[in-house]
Residue frames as qw, qx, qy, qz and C-alpha x, y, z in Angstrom:
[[0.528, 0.358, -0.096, 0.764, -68.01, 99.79, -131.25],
 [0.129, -0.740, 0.051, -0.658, -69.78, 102.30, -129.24],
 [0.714, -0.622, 0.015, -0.321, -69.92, 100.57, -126.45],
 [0.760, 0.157, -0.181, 0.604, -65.96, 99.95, -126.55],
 [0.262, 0.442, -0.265, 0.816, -65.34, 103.70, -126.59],
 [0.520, -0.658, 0.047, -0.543, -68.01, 104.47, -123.70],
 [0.874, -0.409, -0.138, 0.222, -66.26, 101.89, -121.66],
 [0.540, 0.390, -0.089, 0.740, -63.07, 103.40, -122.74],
 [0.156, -0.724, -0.237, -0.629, -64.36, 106.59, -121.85],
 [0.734, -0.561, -0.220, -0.313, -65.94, 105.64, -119.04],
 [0.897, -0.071, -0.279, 0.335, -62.60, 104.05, -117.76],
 [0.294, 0.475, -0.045, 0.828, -60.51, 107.24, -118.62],
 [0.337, -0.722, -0.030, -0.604, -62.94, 109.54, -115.95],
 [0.788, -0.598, -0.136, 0.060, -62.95, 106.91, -113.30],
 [0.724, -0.097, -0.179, 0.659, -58.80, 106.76, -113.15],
 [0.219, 0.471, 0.064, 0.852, -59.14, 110.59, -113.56],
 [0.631, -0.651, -0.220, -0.359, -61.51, 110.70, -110.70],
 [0.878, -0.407, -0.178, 0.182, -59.65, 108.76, -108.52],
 [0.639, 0.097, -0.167, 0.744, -56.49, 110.17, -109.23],
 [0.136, -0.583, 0.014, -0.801, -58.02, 113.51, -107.78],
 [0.801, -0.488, -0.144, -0.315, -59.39, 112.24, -104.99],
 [0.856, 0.091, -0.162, 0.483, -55.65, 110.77, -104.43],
 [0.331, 0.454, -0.162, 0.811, -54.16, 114.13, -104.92],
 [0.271, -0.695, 0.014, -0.665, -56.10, 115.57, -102.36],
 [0.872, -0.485, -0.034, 0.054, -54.74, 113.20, -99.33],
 [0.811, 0.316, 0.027, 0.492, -51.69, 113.19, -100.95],
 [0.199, 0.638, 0.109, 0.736, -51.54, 117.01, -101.21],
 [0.554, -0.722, 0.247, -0.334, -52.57, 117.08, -96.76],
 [0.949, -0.278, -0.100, 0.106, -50.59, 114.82, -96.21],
 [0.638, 0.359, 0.073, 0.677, -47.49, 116.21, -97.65],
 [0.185, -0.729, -0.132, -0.645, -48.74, 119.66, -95.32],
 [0.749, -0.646, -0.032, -0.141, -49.61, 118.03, -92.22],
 [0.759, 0.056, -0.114, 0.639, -45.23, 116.66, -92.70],
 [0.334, 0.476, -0.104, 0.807, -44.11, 120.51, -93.23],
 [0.396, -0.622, 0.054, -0.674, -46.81, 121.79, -90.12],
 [0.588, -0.051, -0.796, 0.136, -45.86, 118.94, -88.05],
 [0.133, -0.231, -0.482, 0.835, -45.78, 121.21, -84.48],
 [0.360, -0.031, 0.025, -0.932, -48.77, 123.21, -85.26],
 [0.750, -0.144, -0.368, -0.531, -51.21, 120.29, -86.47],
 [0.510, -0.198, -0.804, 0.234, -49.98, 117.65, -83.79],
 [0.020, -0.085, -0.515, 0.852, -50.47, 120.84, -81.15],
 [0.391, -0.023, -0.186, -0.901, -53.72, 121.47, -82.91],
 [0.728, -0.118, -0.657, -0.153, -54.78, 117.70, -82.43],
 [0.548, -0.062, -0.736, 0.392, -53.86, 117.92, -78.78],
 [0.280, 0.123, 0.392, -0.867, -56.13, 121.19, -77.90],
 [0.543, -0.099, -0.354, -0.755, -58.67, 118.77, -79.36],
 [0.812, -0.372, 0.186, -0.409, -58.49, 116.53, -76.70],
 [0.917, 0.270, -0.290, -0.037, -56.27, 113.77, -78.65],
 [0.707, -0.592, 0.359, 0.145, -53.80, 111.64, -76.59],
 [0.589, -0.164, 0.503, 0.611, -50.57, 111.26, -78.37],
 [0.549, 0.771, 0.216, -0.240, -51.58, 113.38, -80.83],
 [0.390, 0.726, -0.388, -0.412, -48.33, 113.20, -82.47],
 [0.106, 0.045, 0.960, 0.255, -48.14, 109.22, -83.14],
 [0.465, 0.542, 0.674, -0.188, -51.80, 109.84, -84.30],
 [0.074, 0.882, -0.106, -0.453, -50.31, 112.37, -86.30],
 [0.235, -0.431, 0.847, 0.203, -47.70, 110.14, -87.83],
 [0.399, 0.318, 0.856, -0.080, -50.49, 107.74, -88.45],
 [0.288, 0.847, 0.299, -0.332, -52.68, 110.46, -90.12],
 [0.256, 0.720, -0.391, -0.513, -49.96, 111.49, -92.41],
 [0.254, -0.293, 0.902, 0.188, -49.28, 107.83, -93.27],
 [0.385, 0.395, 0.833, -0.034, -52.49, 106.99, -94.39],
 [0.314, 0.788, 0.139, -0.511, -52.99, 110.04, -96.13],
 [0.084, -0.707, 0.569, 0.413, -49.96, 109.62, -98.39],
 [0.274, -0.346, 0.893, 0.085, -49.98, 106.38, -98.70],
 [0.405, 0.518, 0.702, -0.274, -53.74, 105.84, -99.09],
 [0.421, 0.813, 0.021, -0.401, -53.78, 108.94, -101.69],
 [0.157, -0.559, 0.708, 0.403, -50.30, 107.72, -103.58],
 [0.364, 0.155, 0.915, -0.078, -52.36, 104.34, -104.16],
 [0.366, 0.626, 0.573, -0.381, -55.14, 106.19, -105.73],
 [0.413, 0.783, -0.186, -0.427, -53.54, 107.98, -107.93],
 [0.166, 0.438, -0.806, -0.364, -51.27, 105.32, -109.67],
 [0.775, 0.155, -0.109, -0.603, -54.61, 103.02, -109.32],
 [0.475, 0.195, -0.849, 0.127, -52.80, 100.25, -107.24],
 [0.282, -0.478, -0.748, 0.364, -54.82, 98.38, -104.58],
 [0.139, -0.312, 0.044, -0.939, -57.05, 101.57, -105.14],
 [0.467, -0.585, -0.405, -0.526, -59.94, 99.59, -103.61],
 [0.662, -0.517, -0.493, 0.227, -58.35, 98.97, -100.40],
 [0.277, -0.047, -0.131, 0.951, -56.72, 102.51, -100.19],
 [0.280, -0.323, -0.168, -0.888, -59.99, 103.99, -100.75],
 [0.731, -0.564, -0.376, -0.076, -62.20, 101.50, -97.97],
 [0.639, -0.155, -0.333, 0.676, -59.06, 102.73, -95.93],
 [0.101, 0.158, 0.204, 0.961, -59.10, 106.29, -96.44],
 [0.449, -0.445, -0.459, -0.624, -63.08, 106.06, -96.00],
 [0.646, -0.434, -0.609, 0.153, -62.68, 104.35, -92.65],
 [0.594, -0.159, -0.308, 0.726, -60.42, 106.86, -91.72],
 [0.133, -0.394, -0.334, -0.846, -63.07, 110.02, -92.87],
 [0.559, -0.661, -0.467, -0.179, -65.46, 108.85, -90.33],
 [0.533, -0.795, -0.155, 0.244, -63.52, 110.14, -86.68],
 [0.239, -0.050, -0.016, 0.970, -61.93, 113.09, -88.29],
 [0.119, -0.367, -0.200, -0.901, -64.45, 114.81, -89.38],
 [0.527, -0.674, -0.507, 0.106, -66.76, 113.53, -86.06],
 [0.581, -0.531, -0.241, 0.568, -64.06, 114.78, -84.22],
 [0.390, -0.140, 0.073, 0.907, -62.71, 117.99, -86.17],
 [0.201, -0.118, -0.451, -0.861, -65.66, 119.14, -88.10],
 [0.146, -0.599, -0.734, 0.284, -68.94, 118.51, -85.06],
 [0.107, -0.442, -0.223, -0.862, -71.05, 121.42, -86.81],
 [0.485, -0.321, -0.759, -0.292, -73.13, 120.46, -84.09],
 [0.505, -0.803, -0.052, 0.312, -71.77, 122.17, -81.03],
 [0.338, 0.370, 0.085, 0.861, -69.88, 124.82, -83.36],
 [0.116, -0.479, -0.314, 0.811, -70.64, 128.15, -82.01],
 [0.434, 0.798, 0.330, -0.255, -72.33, 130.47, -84.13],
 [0.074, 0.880, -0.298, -0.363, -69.51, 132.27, -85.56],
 [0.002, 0.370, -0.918, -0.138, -67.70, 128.73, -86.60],
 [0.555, 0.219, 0.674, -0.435, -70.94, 126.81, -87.44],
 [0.672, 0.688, -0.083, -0.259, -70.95, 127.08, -91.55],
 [0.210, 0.680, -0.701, -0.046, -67.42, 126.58, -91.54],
 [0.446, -0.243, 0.836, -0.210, -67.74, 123.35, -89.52],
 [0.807, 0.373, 0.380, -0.254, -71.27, 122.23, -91.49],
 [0.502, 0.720, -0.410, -0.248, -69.14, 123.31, -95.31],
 [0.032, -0.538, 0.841, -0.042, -65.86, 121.47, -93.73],
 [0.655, -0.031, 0.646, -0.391, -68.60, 118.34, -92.71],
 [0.739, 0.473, 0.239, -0.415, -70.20, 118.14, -95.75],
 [0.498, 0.683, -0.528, -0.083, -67.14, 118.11, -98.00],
 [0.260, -0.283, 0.918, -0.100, -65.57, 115.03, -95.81],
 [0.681, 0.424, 0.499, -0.329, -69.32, 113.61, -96.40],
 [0.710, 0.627, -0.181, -0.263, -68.69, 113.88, -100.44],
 [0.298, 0.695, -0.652, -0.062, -65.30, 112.83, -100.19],
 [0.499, -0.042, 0.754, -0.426, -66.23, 110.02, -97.92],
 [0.768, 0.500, 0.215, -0.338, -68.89, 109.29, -101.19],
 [0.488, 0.656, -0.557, -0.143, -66.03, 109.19, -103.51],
 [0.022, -0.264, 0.960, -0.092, -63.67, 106.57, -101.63],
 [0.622, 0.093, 0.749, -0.210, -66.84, 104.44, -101.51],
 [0.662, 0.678, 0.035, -0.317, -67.61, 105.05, -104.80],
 [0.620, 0.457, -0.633, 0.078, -64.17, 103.55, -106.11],
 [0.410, -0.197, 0.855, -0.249, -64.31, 100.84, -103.51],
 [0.747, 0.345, 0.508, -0.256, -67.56, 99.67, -105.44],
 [0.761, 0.577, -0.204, -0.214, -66.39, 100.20, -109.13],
 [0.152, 0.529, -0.833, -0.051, -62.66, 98.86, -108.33],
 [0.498, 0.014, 0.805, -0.322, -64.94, 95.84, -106.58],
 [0.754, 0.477, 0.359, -0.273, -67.18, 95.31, -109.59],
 [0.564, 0.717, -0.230, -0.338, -64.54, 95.52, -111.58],
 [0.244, -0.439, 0.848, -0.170, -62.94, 92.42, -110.14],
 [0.580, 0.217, 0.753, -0.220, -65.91, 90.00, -110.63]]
């Protein structure tokens, strides 16, 4: 019996997990739609070509990828998605690495959080994956 409710339990955190982790793509995405002219202009003094079909893209996967997560359909390929897509933003937006001084925490803070969240989508890739087999 205990080991009913600790699955239970256990079951209850992950969808709660995930559905956070959801909300928070969900929740930029749904931003990046209302700032459309600032963040595509902001993507193009970073160097990005087309920066507003990459922009488009970027809000699509956010939404779409975070929407998934929280109602805990095809969460494992919205979250290996989502994860793929963590890796050359934050290279590209969040390079603590040739920050200046004054913008050099903010970059490492902004890094690190992608880095955790980055942990998370892999972290429900592997349980939605083990929980398949």
């Amino acid at each position: 019996m205990n080991t009913v409710n600790n699955t239970s339990s256990s079951n209850t955190l992950f969808g709660i997990g995930r559905a956070l982790l959801g909300a928070l793509f969900v929740v930029s995405g749904i931003g990046k739609i209302f700032g459309f002219a600032g963040v595509a202009g902001w993507m193009a003094s970073a160097g990005l070509p087309f920066a507003s079909l990459l922009l488009t893209l970027t809000i699509a996967v956010e939404v779409i990828g975070g929407l998934l997560l929280v109602i805990g359909w095809q969460s494992r390929w919205a979250a290996l998605a989502l994860a793929a897509f963590l890796v050359p933003v934050t290279a590209i937006f969040h390079g603590f690495w040739s920050a200046d001084d004054a913008h050099f925490q903010e970059q490492l803070t902004a890094f690190l959080k992608n880095a955790a969240i980055l942990g998370g989508m892999l972290l429900v890739f592997d349980r939605s994956t083990a929980k398949r087999q």
